[in-house]
C-alpha positions in Angstrom: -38.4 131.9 29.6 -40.5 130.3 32.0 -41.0 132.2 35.4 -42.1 128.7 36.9 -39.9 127.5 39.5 -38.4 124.2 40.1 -41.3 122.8 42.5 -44.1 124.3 40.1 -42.5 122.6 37.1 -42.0 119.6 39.2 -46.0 120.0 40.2 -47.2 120.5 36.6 -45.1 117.8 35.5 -47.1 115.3 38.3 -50.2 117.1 37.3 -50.1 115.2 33.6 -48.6 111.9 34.3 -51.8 111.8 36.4 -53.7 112.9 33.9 -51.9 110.5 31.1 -52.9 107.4 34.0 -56.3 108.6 34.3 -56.7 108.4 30.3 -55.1 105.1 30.1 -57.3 103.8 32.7 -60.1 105.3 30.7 -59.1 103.7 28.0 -58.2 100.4 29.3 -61.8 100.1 31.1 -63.2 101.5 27.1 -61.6 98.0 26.0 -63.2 96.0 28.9 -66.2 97.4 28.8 -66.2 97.0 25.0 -65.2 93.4 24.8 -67.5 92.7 27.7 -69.9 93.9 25.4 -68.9 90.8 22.5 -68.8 88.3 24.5 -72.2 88.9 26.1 -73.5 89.3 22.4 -71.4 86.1 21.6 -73.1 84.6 24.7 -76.2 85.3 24.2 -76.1 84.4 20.8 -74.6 80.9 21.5 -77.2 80.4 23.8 -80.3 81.1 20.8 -78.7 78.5 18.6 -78.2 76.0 21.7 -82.0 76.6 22.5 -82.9 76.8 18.8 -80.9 73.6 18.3 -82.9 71.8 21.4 -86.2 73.3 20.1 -85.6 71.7 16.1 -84.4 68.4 18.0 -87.4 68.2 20.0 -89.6 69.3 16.9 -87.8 66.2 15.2 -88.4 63.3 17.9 -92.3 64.4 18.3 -92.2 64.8 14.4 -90.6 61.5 13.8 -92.3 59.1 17.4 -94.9 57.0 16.2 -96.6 54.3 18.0 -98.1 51.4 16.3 -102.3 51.3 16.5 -104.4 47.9 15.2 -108.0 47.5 14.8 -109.8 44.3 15.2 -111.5 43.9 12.2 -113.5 41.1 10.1 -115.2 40.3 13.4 -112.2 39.7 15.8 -110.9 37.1 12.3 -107.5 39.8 11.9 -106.0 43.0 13.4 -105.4 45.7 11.0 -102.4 47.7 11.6 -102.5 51.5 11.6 -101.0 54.5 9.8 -101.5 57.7 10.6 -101.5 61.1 7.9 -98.1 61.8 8.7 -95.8 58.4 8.8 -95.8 56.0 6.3 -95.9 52.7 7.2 -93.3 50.2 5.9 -92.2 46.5 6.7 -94.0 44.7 9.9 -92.9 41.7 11.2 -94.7 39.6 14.0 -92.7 37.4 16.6 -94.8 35.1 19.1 -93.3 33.2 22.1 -90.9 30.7 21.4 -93.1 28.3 23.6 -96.4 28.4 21.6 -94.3 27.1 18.5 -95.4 29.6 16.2 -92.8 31.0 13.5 -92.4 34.7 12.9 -94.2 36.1 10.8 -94.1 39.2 7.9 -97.2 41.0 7.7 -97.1 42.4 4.7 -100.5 44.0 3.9 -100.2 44.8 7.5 -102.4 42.8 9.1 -102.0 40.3 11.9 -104.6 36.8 10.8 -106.2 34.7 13.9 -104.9 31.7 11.5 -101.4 32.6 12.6 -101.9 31.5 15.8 -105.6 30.3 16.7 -104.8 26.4 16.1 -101.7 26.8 18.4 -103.7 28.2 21.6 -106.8 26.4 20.2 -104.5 23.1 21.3 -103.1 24.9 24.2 -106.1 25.4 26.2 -108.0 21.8 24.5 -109.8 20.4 27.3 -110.4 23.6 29.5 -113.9 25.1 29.1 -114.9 26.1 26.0 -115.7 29.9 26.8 -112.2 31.3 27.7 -110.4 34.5 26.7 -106.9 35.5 27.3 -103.8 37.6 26.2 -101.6 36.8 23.8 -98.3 38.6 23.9 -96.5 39.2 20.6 -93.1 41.3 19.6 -94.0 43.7 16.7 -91.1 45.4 15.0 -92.3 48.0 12.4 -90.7 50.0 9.6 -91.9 53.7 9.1 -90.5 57.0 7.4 -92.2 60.6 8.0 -90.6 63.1 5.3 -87.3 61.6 4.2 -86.7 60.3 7.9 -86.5 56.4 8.6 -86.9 54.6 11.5 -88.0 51.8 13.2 -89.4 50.5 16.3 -90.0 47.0 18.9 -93.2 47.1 20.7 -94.5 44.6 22.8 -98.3 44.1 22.2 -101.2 42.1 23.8 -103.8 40.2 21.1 -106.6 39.6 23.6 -108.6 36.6 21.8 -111.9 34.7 23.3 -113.2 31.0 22.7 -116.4 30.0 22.7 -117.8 26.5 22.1 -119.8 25.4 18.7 -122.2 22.7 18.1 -120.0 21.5 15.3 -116.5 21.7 14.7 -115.4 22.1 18.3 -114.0 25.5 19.7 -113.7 29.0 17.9 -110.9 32.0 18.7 -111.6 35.7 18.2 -109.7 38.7 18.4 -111.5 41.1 20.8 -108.2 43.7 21.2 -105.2 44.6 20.4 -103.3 46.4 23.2 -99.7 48.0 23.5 -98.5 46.7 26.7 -94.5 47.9 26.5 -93.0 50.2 24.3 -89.7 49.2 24.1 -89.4 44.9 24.7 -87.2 42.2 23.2 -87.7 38.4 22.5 -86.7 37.4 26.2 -89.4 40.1 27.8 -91.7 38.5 25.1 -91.2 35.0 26.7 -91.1 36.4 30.2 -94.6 37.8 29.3 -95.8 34.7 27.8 -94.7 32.6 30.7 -97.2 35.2 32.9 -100.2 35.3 30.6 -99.9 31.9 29.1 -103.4 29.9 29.4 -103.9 27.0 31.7 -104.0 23.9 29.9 -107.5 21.7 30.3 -105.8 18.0 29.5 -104.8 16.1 32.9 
């Protein structure tokens, strides 16, 4: 038999329910602790795919943004329009201000032609002096692809063209540049630019 007395059993009984709490607290702060632990693995994991997720979509606008370049070529007679190693260039399609009374036009071997519109302004500005230069607005939309991605883009671009009298045969127009003036536009900011830019007329 025990020799411990009532109070002493009492006592040692005390003695392991406290220690049986401290082990469940022990325990229970092991299972905190531990699923502290995932989560902030889960977290910070969730946050490398987020940023890798931003990073490849970033990587993919840059990749796939392109923005149309033309070169004034056959001595200002046509603007030749740019590709670049990377994006293919596809279907372009020209629209002039509604006012000048020129139709739309597709360039399809990507080139924009002073024959397009020369007569037009030619009439426009008849009667003003015969040295004049100006800016023509116009509404390119383009087609383009880089890899197997398609897209497509409206820019609003300035032809700057120039007349100069001849001895025969009246006035001539050339291109002199071809300028992006708005990256994103539509037909009624193509007017709106028109109706700022257009050339003063020389009849009375």
């Amino acid at each position: 038999m025990s020799n411990e007395t009532p109070a002493e059993r009492r006592e040692a009984a005390a003695t392991r329910r406290r220690w049986v709490t401290l082990a469940e607290v022990l325990a229970i702060a092991g299972v905190v602790i531990a699923a502290l632990g995932l989560w902030s693995n889960w977290s910070d994991r969730r946050a490398d795919e987020a940023d890798k997720v931003a990073t490849q979509a970033s990587q993919t606008r840059e990749r796939i943004r392109f923005e149309l370049k033309g070169q004034v070529i056959d001595g200002g007679a046509a603007v030749k329009l740019l590709r670049d190693d990377t994006h293919a260039l596809g279907d372009v399609s020209v629209t002039f201000p509604a006012a000048l009374g020129v139709a739309p036009k597709d360039a399809v071997d990507h080139r924009i032609d002073r024959d397009w519109f020369a007569p037009a302004l030619l009439k426009l500005t008849d009667g003003g002096a015969d040295d004049a230069e100006g800016r023509l607005p116009v509404l390119v939309r383009y087609d383009y692809s880089v890899d197997d991605v398609k897209a497509s883009r409206t820019a609003l671009y300035d032809i700057v063209w120039q007349t100069s009298g001849r001895v025969l045969l009246g006035r001539s127009l050339k291109i002199t540049d071809f300028r992006l003036r708005d990256r994103s536009a539509t037909v009624a900011g193509l007017n709106t630019a028109w109706a700022k830019a257009k050339p003063a007329s020389g009849k009375r």
